[in-house]
Every structure is written in structure tokens, then in C-alpha cells.
N, C-alpha and C positions, 0 to 999 in steps of 0.2 A: 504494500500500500504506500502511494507517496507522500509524502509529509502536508502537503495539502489537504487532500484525501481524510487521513487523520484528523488533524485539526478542522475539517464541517463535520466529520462523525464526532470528537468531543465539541462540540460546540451544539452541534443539535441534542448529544445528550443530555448535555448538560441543560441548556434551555428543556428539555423535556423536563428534567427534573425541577427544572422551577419552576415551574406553571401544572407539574406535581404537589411540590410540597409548598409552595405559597400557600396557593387557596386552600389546601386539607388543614395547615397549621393558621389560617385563616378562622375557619368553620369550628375548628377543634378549641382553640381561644373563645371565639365567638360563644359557642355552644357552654363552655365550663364559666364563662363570667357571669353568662347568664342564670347557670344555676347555682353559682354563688351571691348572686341579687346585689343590690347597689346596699352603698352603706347606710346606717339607719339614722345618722347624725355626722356633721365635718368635726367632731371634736379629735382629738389625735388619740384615744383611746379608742375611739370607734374603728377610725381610719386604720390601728393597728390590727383588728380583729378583723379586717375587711380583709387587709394584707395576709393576714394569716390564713384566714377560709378558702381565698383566691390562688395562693402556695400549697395548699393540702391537697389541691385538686386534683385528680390522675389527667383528667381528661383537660385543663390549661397547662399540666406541664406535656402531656404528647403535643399540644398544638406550640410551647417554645421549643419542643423537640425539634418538630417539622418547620417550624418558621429559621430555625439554627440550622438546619439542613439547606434550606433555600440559601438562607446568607454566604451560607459555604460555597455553591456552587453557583451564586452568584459574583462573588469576590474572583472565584475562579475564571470563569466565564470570561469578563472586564479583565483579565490579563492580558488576552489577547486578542479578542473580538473590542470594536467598537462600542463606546454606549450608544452612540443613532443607531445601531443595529440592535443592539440587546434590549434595550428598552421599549422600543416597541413591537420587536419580536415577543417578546414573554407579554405584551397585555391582552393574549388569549386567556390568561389566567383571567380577566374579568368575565369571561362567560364560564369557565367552569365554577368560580365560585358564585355567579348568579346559578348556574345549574345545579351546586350544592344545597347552595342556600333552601334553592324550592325543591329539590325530593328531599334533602334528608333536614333541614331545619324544618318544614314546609310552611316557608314564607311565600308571602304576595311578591311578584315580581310582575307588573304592568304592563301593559302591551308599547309606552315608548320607550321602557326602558328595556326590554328587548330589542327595540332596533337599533339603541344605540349602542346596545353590545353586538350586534350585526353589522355597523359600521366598524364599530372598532375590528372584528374578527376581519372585515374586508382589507381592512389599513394594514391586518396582521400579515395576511396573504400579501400585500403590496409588497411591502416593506422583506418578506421572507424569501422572496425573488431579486433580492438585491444580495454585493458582494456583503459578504461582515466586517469586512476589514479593508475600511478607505484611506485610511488616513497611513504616509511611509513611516515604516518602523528605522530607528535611530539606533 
């Protein structure tokens, strides 16, 4: 495989995995805050037990699992791709996590805000069709 070659297969998998573990460590924060509910008073004693309930959780620490996982292999990615490329290559992750959201949270997701994740996913395609790496390496 030639060293080109290579580097679109790590780069697309790496983008796979982040527009993977975005939106899951997304949904998975989302889901565990919510069932630790908001705090019952700003005093700092309150604030501490909110802290605490929010830390015990399995299910917000798998979603800084997966949010830690994205960071990773997004630092990695911006080694060597572009951010004009990375950045809007990975914001397919806004329709998976509008697609989580409504099967597995099952939230209302509206009919325009579907299509504005239908343009975005079209921008995704644009932009996926381009090289990753514009700019000359030094």
C-alpha cells in the first residue's frame, strides 16, 4: 500500500470513529445528566452533591469514556489532515446524534430540523470529495 493510500485509510478511520464516539458519548452524557436531574438549590453544598451524583454515574462516565475516545482520535486526525477538511467532514455526526436522540432518547426532532441536518449531511458529501490535505507540509 503506498503511503498515500495509508494515510485516506487512517484518516477515514479515524473520522469514522468520530462521528462514532462523538455522538454515543454525546447521548450517553446526555442520557446520565438527565437522570441525575439538575440541582435543587446554587448553594455550594448542593452544587457538591450534584457533583457527586453526576461522578457516580456509570452511564456519564461511559459517555466521558467515549467523548475521550473522540478527543483522541480527533487530536490525531489534525496531525495530519486539514481542519477545512476535518471539521466539516465529521459534522455527519449531527445527524447521527439527531438519529440517537429520537430512537433511543425518543425525542421530538421536527420536520426543519431535519432538513437542516440534510443540508449539512449534503455539505458532508461536498466537502468528502475534496483533497484533506491543502495546505504544503514544512
Amino acid at each position: 500500500m503506498k503511503s498515500s493510500e495509508g494515510l485516506h485509510l487512517k484518516t477515514y478511520c479515524l473520522l469514522f470513529l468520530m462521528v462514532t464516539f462523538g455522538p454515543v458519548g454525546d447521548i450517553l452524557l446526555g442520557k446520565g445528566m438527565k437522570m441525575v436531574g439538575v440541582p435543587l438549590a446554587w448553594t455550594p453544598n448542593e452544587i457538591f452533591h450534584f457533583f457527586l451524583r453526576a461522578f457516580s454515574s456509570p452511564t456519564v462516565w461511559l459517555g466521558i469514556g467515549s467523548l475521550l475516545t473522540y478527543l483522541i482520535c480527533y487530536t490525531l486526525v489534525l496531525s495530519w489532515a486539514d481542519f477545512s477538511y476535518v471539521q466539516p467532514a465529521s459534522a455527519i455526526a449531527y445527524a447521527i446524534v439527531a438519529l440517537l436522540g429520537h430512537f433511543w432518547l425518543h425525542e421530538y426532532v421536527s420536520p426543519r430540523r431535519w432538513l437542516g441536518i440534510a443540508i449539512i449531511c449534503f455539505g458532508v458529501l461536498l466537502v468528502g470529495n475534496t483533497a484533506f490535505r491543502t495546505t504544503e507540509h514544512h
